[in-house]
C-alpha positions as CSV (number, residue, x, y, z in Angstrom):
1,X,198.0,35.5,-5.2
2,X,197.4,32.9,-2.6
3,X,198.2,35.2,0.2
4,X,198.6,32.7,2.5
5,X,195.4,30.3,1.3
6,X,196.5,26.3,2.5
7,X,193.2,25.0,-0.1
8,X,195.3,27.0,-3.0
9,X,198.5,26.0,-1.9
10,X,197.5,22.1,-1.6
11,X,195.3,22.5,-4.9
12,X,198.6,23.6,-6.8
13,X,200.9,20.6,-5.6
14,X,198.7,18.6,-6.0
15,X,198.4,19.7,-10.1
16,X,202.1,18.7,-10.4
17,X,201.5,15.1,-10.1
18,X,198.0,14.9,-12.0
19,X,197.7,14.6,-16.0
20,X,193.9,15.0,-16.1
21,X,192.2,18.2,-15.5
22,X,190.8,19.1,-12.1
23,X,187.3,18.5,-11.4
24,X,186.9,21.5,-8.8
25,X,183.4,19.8,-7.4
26,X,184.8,16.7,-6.7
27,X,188.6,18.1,-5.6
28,X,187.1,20.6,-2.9
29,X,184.6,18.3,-1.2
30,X,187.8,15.5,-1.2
31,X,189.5,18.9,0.3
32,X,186.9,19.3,3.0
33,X,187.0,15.6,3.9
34,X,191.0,15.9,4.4
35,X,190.8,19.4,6.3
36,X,187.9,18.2,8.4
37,X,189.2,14.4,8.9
38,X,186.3,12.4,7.7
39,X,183.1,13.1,5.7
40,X,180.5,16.1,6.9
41,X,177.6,17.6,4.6
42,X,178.0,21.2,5.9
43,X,181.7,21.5,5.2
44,X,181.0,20.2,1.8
45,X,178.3,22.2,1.4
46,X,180.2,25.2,2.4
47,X,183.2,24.5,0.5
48,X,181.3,24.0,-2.2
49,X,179.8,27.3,-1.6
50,X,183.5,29.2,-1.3
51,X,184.7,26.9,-4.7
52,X,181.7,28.8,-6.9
53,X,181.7,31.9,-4.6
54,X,185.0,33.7,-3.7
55,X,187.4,30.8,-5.4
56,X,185.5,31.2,-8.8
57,X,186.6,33.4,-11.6
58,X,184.2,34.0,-14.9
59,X,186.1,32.7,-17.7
60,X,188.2,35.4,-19.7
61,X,187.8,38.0,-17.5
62,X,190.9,39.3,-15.5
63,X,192.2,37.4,-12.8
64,X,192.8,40.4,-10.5
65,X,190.9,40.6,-6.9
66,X,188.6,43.7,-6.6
67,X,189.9,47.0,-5.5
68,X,190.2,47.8,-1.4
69,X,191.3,50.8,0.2
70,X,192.8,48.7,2.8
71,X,195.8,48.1,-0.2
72,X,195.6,52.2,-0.8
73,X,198.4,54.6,-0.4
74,X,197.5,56.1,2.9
75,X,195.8,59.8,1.4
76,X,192.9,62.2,2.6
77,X,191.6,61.8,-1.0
78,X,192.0,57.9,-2.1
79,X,189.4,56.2,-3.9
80,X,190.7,53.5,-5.0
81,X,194.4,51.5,-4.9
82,X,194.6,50.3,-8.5
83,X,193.1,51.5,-11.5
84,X,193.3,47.8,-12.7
85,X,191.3,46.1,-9.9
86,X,187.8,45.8,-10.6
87,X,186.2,48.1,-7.9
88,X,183.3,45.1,-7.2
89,X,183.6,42.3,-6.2
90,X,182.7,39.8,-9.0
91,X,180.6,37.0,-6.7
92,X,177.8,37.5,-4.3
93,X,179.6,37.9,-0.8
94,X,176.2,36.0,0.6
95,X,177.6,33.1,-0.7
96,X,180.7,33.7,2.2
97,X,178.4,34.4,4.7
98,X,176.1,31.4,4.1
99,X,179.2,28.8,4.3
């Protein structure tokens, strides 16, 4: 879900008035221009880093976010909260920390 994500929520008004596809490249470093109020190579940069990172999903695989016991039934024995979630995440959390 977008949980409460403004670059989601802007991305998916803005779809409603577009008839071309997105290009995410171009549409996130717009994004950081508009959050950030002008142009600035490190907020592109590390958008650009969240849009393949965090924000990217491998095509045909399930959309679902990775398991977290923080979204567990509160129990002595929990291991996981879903037995749908993938239990890994499916990007390399550097690419968080490096933005």
């Amino acid at each position: 879900g977008t949980g409460g994500n403004p670059v989601a929520y802007e991305l998916f008004t803005e779809l409603a008035w577009r008839t071309e596809p997105v290009d995410h490249s171009a549409w996130f470093a717009a994004y950081a221009e508009r959050r950030y109020g002008g142009p600035d190579p490190h907020a592109a940069r590390a958008w650009e880093l969240l849009r393949t990172g965090p924000y990217s999903m491998p095509s045909g695989t399930w959309s679902e976010a990775q398991d977290s016991l923080f979204t567990a039934r509160p129990r002595l024995t929990a291991t996981s909260a879903a037995s749908w979630s993938p239990g890994a995440m499916r990007y390399d959390p550097d690419t968080v920390r490096e933005a």
